[in-house]
N, CA and C of each residue as an Amber inpcrd file, in Angstrom:
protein
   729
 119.8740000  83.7160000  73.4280000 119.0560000  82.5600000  73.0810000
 119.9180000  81.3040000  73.0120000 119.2220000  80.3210000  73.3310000
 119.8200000  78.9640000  73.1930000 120.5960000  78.6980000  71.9180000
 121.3630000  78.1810000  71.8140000 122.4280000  77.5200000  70.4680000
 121.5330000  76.2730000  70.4230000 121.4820000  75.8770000  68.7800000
 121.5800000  74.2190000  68.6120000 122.7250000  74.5120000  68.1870000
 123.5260000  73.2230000  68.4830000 124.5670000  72.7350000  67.9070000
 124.3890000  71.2540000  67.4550000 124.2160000  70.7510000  66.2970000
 124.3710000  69.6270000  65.5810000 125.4020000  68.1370000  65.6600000
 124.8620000  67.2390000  66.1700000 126.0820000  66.8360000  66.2410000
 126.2350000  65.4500000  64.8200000 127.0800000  65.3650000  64.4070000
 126.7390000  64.5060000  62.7220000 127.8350000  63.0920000  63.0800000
 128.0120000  62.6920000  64.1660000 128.7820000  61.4880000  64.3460000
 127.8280000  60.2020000  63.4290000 126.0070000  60.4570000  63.7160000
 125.3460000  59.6860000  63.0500000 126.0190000  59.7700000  61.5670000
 125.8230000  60.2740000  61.0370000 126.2570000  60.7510000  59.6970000
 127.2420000  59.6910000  59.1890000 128.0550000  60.0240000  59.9070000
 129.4110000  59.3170000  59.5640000 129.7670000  57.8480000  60.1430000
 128.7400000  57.8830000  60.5470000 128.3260000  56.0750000  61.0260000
 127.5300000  55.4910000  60.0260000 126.7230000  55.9460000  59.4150000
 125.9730000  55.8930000  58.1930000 126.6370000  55.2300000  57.0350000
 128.0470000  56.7130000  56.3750000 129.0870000  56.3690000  55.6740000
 129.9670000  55.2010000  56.2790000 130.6670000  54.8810000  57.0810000
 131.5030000  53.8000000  57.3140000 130.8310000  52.6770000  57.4100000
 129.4500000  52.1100000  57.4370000 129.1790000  51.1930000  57.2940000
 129.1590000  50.4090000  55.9070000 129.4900000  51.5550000  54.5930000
 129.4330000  50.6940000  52.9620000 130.9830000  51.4360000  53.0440000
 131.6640000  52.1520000  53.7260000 133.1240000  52.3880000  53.0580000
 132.4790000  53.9690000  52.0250000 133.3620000  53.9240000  51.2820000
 133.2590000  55.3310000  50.5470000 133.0460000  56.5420000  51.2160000
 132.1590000  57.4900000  50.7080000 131.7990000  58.9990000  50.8150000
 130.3120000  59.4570000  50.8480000 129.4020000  58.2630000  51.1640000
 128.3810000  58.3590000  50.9380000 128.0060000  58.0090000  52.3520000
 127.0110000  58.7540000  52.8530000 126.4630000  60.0830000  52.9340000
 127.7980000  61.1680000  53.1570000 127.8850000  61.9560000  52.3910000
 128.8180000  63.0640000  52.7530000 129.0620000  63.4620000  54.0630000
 130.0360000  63.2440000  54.9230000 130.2440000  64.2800000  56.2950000
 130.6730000  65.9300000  55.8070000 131.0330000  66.2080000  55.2390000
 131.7440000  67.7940000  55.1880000 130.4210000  68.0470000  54.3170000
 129.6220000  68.0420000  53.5320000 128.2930000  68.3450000  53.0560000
 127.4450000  68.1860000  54.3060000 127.2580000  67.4880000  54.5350000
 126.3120000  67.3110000  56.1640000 126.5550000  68.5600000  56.8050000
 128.1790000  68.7100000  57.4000000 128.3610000  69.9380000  57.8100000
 127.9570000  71.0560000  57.4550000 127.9230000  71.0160000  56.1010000
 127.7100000  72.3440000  55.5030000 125.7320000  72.7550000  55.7300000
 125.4120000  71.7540000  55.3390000 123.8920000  71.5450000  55.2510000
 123.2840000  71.5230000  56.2780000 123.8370000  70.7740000  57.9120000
 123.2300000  71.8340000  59.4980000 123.1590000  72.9530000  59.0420000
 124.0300000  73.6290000  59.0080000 124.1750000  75.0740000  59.1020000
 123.0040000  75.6850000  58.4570000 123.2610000  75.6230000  57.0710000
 122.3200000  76.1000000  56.4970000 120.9530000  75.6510000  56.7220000
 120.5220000  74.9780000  56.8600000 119.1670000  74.5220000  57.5680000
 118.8610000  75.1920000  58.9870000 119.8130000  75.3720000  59.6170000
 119.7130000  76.6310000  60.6180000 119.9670000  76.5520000  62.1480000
 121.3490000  75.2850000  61.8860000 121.7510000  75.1190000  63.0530000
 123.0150000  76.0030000  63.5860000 122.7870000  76.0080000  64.6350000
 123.9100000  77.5730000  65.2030000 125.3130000  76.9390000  65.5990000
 125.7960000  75.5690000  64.9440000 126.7800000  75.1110000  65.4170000
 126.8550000  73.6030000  65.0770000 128.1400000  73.1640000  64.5920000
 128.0750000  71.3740000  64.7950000 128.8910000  71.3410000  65.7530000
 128.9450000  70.1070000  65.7910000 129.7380000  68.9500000  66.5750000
 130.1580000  67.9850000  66.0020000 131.1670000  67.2400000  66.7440000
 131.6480000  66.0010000  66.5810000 132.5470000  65.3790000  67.2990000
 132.7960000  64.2820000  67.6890000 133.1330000  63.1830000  68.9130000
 134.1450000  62.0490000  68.1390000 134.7490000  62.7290000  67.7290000
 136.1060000  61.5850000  67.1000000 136.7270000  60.6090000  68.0680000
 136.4910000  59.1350000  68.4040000 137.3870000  58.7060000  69.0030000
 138.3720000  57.9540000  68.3290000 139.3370000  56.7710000  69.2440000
 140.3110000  56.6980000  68.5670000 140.3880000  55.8030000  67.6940000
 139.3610000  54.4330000  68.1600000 138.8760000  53.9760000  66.8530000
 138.5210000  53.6730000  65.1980000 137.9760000  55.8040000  65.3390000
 137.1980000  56.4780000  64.5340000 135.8450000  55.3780000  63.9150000
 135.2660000  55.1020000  64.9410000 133.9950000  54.1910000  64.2240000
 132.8650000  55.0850000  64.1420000 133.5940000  56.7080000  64.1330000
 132.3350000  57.3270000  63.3780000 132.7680000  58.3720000  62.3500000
 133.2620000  59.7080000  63.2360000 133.6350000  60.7540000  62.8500000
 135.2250000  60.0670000  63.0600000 136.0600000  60.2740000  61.9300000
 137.4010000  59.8590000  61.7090000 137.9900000  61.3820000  61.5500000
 139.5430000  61.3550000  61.9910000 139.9060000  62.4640000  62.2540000
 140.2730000  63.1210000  61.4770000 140.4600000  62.6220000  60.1100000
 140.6240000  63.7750000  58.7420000 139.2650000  64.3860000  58.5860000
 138.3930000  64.0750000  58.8520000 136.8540000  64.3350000  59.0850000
 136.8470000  65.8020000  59.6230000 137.3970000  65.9320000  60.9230000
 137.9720000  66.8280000  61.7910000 138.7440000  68.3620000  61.1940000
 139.4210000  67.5980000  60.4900000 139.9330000  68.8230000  59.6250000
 139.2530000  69.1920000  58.2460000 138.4920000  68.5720000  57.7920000
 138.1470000  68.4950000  56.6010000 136.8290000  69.2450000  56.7720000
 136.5570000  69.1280000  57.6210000 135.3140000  69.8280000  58.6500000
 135.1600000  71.3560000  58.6240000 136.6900000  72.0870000  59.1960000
 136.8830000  73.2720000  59.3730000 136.8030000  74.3180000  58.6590000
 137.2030000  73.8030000  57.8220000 136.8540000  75.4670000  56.4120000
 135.7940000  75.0670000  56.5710000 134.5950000  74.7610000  56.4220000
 132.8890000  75.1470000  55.9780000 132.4580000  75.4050000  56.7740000
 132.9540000  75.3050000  58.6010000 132.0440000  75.6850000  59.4220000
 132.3400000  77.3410000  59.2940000 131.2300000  77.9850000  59.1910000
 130.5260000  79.5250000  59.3060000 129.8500000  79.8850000  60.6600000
 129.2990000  78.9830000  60.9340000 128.6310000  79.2590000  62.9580000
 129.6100000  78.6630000  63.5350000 129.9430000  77.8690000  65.0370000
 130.9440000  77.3620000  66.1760000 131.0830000  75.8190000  65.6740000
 132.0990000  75.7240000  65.6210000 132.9200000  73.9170000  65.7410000
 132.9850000  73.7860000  67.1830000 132.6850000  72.2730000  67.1030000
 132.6800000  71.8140000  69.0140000 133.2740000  70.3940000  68.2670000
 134.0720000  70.2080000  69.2580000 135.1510000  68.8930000  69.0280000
 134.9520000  68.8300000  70.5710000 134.0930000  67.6550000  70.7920000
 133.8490000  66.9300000  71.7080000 134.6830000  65.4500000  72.1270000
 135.6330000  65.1960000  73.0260000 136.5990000  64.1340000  73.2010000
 137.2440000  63.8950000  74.5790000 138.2260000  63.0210000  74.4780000
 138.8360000  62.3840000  75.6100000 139.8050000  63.0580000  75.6670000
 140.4880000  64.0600000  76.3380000 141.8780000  64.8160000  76.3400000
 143.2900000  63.6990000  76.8850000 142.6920000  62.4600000  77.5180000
 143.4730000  61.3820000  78.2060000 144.4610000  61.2840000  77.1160000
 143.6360000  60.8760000  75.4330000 144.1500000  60.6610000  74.6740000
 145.0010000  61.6510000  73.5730000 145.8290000  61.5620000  73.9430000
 147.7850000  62.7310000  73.1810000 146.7050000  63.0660000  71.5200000
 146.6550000  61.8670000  70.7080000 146.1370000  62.1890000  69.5120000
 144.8530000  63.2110000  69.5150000 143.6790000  63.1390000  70.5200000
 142.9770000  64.2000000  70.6940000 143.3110000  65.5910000  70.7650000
 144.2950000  65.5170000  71.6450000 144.7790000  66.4480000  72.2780000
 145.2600000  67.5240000  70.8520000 146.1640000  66.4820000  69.9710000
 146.8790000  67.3460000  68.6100000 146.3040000  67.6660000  68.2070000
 144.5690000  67.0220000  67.4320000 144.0240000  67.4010000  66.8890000
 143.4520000  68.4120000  67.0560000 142.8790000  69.2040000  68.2220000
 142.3540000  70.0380000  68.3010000 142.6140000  71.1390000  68.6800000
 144.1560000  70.8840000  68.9370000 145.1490000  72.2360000  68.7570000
 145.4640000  72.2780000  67.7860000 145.5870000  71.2210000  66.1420000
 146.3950000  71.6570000  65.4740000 144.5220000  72.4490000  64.8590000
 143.4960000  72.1190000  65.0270000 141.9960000  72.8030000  63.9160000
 141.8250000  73.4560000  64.4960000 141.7350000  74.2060000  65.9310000
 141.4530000  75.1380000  66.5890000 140.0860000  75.0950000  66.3790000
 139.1800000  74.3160000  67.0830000 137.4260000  74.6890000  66.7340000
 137.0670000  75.7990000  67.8760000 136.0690000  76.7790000  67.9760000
 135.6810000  77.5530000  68.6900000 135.6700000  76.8490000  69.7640000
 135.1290000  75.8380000  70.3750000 135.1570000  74.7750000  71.6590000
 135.6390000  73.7000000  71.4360000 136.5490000  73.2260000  72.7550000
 136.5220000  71.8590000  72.8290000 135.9020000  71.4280000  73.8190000
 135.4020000  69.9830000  73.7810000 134.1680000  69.9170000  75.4010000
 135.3810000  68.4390000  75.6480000 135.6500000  68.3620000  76.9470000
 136.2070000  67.6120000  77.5520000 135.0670000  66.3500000  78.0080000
 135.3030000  65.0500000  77.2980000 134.6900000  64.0910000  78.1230000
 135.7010000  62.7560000  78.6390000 134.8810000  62.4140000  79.7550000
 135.6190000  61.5760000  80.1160000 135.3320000  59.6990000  79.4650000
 135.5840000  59.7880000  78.5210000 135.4070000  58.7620000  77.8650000
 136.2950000  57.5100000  77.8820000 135.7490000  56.3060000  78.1450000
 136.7320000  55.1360000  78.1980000 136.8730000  54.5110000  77.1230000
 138.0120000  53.7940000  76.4270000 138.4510000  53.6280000  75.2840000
 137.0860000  52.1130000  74.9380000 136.5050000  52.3650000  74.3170000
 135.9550000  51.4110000  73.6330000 133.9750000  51.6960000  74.0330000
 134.2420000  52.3040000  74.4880000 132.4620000  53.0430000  75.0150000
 131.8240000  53.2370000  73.8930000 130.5590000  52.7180000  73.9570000
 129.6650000  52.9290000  72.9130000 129.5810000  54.6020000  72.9120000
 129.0370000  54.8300000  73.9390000 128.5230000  56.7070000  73.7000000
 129.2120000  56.9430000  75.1270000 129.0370000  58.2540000  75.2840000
 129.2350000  58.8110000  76.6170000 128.4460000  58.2950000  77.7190000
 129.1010000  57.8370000  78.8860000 128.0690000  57.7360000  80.5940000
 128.0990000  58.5810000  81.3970000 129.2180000  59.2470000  81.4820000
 129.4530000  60.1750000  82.7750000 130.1070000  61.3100000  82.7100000
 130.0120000  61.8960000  84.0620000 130.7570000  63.0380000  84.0380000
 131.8160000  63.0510000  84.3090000 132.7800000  63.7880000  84.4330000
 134.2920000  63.8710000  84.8020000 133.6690000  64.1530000  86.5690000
 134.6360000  63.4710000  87.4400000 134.9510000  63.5890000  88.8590000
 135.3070000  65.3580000  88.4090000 135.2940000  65.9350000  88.8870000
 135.9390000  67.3200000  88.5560000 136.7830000  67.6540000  89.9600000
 136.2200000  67.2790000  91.0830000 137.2770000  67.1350000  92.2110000
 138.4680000  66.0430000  92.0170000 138.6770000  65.0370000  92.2590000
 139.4370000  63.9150000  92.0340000 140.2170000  64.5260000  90.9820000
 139.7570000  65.0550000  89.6100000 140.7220000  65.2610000  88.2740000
 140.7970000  66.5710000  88.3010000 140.5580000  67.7220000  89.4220000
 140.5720000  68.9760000  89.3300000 142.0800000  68.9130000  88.8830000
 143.4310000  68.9180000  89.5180000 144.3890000  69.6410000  88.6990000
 144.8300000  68.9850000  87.7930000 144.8380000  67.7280000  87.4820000
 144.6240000  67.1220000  85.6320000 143.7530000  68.1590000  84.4740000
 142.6300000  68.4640000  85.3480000 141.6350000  69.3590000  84.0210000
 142.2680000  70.6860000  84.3170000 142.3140000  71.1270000  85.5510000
 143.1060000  72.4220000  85.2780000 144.3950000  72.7300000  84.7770000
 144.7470000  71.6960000  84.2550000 146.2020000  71.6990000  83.1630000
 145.7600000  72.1120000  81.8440000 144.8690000  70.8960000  81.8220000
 144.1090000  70.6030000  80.1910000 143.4340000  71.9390000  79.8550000
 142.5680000  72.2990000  80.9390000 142.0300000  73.7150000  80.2600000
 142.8650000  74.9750000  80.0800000 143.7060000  75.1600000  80.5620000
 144.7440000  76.3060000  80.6470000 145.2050000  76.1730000  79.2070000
 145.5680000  74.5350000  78.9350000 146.1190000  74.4750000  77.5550000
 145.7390000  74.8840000  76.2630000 144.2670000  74.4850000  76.3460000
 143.4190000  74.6510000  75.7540000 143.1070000  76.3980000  75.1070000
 143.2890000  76.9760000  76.3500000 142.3490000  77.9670000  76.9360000
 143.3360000  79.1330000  76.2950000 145.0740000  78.9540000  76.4710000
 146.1870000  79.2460000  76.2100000 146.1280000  79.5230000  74.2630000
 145.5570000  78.6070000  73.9040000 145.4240000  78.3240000  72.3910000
 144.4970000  78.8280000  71.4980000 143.3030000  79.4130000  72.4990000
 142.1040000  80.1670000  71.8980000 141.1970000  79.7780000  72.0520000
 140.8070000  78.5750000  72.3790000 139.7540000  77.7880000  72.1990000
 139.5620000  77.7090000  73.5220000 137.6050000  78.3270000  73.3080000
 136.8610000  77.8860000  74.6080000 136.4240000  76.1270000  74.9960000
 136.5530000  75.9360000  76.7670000 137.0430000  75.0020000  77.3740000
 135.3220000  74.5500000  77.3650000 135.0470000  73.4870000  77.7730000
 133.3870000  72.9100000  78.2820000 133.9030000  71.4650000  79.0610000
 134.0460000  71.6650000  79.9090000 133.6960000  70.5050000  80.8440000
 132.5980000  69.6150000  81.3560000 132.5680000  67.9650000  80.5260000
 130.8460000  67.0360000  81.0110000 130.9230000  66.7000000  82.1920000
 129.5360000  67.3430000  82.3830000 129.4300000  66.7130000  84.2020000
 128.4450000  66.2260000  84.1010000 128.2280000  65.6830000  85.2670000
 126.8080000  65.1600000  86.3390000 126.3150000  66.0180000  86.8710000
 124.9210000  66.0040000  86.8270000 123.7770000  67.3460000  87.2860000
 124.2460000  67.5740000  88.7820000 125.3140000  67.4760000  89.1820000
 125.7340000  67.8920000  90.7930000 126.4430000  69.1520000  91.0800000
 125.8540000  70.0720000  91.7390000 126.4910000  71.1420000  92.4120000
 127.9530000  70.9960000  92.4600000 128.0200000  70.0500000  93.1590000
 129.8190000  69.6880000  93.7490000 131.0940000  69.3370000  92.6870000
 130.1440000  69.1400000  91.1190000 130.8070000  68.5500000  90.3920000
 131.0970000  69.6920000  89.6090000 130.1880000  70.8460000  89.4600000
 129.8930000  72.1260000  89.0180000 130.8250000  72.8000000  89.9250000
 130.9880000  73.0700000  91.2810000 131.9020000  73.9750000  91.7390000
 133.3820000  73.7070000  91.7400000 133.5980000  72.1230000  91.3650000
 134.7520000  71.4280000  91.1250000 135.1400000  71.8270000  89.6620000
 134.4360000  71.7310000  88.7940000 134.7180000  72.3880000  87.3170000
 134.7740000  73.8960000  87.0710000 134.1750000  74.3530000  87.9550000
 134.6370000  76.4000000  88.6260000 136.2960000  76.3210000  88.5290000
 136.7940000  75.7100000  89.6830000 137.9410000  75.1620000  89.7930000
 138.9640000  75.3750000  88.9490000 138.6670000  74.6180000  87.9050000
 139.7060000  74.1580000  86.9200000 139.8310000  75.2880000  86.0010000
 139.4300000  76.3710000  85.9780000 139.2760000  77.8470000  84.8610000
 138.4340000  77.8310000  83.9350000 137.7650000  76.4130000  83.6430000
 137.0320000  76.3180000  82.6110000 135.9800000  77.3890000  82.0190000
 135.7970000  77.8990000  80.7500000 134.8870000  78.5720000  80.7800000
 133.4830000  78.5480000  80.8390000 132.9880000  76.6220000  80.5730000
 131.3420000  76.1100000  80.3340000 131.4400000  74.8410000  81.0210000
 130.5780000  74.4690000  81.6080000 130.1380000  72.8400000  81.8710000
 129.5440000  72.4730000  80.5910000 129.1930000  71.4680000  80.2510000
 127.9200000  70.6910000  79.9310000 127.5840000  69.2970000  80.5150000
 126.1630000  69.7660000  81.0760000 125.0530000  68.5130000  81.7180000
 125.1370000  67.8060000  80.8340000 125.6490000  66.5950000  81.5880000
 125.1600000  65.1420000  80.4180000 123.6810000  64.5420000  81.0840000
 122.6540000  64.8600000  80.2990000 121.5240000  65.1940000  80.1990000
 120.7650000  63.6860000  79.7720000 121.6620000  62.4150000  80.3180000
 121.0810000  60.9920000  79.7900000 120.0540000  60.6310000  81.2950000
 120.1840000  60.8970000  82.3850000 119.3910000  60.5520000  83.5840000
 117.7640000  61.2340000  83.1800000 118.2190000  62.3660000  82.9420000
 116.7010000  63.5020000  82.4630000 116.0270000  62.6720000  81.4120000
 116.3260000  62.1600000  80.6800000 116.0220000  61.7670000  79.7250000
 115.0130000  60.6450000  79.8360000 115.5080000  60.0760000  80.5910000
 115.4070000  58.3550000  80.9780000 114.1280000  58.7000000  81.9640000
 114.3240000  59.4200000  83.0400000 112.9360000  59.7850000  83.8760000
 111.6310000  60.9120000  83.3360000 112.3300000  61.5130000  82.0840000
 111.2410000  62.5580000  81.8940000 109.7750000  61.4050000  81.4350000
 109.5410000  60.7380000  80.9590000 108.3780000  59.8570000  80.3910000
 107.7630000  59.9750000  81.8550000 107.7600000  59.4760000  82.9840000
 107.3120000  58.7950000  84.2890000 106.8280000  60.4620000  84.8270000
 108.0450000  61.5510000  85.3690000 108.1850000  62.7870000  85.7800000
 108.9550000  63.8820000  85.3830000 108.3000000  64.4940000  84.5700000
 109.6720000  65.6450000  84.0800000 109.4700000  66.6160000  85.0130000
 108.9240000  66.8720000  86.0980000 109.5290000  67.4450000  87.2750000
 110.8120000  66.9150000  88.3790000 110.5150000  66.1890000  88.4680000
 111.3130000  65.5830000  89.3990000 112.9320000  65.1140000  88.3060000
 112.2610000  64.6670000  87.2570000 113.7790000  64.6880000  86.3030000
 114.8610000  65.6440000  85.7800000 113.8570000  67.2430000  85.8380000
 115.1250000  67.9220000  85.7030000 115.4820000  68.5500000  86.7520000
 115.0780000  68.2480000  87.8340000 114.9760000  68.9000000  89.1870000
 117.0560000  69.4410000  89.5310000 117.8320000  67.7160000  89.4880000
 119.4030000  67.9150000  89.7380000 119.4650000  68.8450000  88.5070000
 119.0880000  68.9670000  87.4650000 119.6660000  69.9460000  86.5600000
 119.7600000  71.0380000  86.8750000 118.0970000  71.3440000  86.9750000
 118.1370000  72.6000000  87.4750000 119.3180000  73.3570000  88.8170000
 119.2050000  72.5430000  89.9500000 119.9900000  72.8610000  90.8750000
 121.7370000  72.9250000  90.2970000 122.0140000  71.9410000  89.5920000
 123.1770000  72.1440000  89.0630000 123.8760000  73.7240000  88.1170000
 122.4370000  73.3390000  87.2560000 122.7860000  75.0070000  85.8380000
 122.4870000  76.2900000  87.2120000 121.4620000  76.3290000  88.8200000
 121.9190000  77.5920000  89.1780000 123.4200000  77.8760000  90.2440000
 123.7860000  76.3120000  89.9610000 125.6330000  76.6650000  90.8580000
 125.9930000  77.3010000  89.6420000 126.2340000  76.9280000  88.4390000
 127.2420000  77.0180000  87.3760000 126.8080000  78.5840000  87.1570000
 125.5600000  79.3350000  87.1830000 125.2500000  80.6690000  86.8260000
 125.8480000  80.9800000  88.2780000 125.5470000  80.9470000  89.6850000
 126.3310000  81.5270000  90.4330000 127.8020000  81.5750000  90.5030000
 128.4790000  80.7440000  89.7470000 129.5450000  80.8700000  89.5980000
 130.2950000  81.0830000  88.2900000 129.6250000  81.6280000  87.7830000
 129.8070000  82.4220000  86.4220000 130.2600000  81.7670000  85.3830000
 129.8690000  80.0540000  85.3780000 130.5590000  79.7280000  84.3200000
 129.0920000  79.3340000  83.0680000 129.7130000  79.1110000  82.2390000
 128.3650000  79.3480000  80.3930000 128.1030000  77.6030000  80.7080000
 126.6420000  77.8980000  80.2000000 125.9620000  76.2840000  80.6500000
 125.5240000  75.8590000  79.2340000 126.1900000  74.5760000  78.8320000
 125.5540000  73.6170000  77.7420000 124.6510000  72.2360000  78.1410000
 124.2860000  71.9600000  77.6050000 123.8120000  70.4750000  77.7070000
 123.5300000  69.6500000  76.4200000 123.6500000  68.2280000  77.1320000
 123.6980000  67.1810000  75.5400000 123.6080000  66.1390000  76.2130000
 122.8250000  64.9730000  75.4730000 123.2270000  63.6410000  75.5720000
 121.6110000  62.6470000  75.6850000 120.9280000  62.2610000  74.5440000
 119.6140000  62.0820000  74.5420000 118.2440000  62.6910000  74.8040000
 118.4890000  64.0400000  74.3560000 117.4710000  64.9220000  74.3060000
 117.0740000  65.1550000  73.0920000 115.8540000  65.1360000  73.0550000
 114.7170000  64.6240000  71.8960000 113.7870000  65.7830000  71.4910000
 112.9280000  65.4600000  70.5820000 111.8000000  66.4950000  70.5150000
 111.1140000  66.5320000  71.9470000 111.0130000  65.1180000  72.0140000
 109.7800000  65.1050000  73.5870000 110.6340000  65.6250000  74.7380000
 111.3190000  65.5260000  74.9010000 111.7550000  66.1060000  76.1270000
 112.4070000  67.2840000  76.4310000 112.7830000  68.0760000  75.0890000
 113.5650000  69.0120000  75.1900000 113.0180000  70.5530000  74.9240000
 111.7160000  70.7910000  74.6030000 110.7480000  71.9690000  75.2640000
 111.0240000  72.1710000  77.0000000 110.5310000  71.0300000  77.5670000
 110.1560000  71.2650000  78.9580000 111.7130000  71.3310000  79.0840000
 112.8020000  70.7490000  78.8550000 114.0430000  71.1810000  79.8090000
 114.7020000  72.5660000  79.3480000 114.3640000  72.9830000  77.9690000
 114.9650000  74.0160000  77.9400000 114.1830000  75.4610000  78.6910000
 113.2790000  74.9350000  78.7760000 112.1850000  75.9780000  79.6680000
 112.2040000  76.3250000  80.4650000 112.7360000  75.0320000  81.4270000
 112.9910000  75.5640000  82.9500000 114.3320000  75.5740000  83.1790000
 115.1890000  75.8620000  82.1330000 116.8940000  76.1150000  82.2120000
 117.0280000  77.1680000  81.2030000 116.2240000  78.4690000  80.9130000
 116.3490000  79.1480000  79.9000000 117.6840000  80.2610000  79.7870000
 118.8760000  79.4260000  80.5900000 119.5960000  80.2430000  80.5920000
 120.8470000  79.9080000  80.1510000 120.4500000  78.5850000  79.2280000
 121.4000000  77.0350000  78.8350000 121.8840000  78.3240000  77.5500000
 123.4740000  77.9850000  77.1110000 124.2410000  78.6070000  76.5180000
 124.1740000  77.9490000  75.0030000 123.5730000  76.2270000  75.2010000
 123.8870000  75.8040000  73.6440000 123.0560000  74.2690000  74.4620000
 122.9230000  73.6170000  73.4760000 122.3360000  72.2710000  73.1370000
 122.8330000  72.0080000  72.1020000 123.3000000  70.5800000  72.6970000
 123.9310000  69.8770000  72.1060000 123.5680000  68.4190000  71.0280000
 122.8510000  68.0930000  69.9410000 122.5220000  66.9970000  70.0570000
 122.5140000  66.2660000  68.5810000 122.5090000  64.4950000  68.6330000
 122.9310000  64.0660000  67.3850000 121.8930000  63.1110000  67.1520000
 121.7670000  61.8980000  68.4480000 121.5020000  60.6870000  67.6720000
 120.0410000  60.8500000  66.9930000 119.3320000  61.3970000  68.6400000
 117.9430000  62.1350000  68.3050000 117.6000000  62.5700000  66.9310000
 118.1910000  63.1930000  67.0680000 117.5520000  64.2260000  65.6380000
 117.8550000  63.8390000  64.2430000 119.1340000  63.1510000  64.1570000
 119.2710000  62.4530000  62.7610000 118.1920000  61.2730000  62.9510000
 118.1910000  60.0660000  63.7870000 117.0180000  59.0950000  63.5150000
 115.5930000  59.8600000  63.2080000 115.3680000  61.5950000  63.7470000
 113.9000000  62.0390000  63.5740000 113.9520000  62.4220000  61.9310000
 115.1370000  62.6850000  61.8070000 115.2950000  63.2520000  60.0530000
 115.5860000  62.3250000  59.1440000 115.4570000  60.8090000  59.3390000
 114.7290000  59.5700000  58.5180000 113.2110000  59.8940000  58.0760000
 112.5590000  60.8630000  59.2390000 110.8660000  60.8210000  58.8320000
 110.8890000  62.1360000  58.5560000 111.8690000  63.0290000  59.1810000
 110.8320000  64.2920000  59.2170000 111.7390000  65.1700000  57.9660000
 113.0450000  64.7330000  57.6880000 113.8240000  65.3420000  56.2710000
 114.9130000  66.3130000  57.7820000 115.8130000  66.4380000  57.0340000
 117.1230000  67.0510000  57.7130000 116.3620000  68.5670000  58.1570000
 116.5120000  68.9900000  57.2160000 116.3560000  70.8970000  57.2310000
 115.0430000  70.9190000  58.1870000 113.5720000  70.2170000  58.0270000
 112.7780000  70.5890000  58.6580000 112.8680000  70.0700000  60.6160000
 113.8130000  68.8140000  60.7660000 114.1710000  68.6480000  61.8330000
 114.8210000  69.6120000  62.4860000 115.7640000  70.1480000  61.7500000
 116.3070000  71.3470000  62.6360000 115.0110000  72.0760000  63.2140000
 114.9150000  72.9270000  62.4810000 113.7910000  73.4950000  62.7050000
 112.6800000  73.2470000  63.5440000 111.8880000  72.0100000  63.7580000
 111.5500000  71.5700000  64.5990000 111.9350000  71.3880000  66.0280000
 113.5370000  71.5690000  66.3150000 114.2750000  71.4110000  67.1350000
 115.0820000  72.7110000  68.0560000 114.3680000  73.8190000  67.3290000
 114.8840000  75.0070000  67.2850000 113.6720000  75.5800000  67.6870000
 112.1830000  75.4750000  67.2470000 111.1230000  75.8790000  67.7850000
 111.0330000  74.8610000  69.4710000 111.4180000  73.8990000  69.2060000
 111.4660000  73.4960000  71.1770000 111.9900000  74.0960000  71.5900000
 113.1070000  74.5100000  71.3510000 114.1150000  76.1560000  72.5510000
 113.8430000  77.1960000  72.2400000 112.6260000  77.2740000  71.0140000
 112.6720000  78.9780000  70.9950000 110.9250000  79.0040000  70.5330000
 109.7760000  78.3030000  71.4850000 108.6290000  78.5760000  70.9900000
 107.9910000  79.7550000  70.8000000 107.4040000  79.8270000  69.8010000
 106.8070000  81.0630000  69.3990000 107.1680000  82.0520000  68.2440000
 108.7430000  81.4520000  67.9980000 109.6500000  82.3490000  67.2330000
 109.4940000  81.0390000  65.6700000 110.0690000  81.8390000  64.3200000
 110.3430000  81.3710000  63.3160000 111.5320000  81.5470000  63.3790000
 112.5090000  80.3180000  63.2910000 113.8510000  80.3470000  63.5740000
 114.2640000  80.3470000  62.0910000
């Protein structure tokens, strides 16, 4: 079955806007979980204008389901951090220093033996590899390549066209998640997937390894309360079931 994985960068954008400890990040952490998410996340950059990197470690003892430390490997300080916490995954993005959120995927040809360094390293250390792509075959057999063990679809194009056609919007996905199953690597996705849109994509990709998601679901848990958003979010990938 599909993973949620949580991602609480909102959280901690929340807190740094008054300074202090308020809203808790390592309580947050603790409180996905228990509400009944199968995993967090978090996207430390170097900035830290969200998730700051003692955050990172401070993080690790309470997670009980998978840590995903989502980042720029370009950057050496990433790099320490997540060899020195060891989270179950790290997801490789290709992030440019000062980017609001993520845009793209990694070239996976062009940076194939750059990432096939990075993942070996990684990979060497315990921690499973996830490489962000673009819903493209070519970018998928290019991330085969590199040893990685997962892609993840950055899932912002789907997003943007599902209102107009959610056929035709997850259409590159689809074609993408069946290179990555023919080539045996574990399929995630993330990156503006919502209540509304994320029934129909996990439906016709029911073979997605984890979902990934933050901004969504914390702005829905202003109305709908934390614990019952999960939940809500967990019956879109798993209708029919009491999660």
């Amino acid at each position: 079955m599909t993973k949620l994985s949580v991602n609480i960068n909102k959280i901690a954008t929340l807190r740094n806007s008054r300074g202090g400890s308020s809203p808790d990040v390592v309580r947050a952490g603790i409180d996905v979980q228990r509400f009944g998410a199968d995993g967090v996340t978090v996207h430390p950059r170097p900035d830290e204008r969200h998730i700051r990197y003692q955050d990172v470690r401070d993080l690790k003892p309470v997670i009980t389901t998978e840590f995903n430390i989502e980042g720029n490997c370009r950057e050496p300080r990433f790099v320490d951090l997540v060899l020195e916490v060891r989270p179950h995954q790290v997801t490789l993005v290709p992030d440019a220093e000062g980017q609001i959120t993520s845009d793209h995927g990694w070239n996976t040809i062009i940076h194939r033996d750059y990432l096939k360094e990075m993942v070996a390293l990684f990979r060497d250390a315990g921690i499973r590899v996830s490489i962000f792509c673009d819903p493209d075959p070519a970018m998928v057999a290019g991330a085969a390549e590199t040893g990685t063990d997962r892609i993840e679809l950055y899932t912002e194009a789907y997003a943007r066209m599902y209102p107009e056609n959610p056929e035709k919007a997850v259409l590159p996905y689809l074609e993408a998640a069946r290179e990555a199953k023919r080539l045996g690597l574990g399929l995630n996705a993330g990156h503006d997937l919502s209540l509304e849109n994320l029934s129909w994509f996990s439906s016709t990709i029911p073979w997605l390894d984890e979902i990934s998601i933050g901004h969504a679901l914390i702005c829905d848990a202003l109305y709908y309360g934390l614990e019952n958003t999960i939940q809500m979010y967990k019956r879109c990938l798993h209708p029919g079931t009491n999660p």
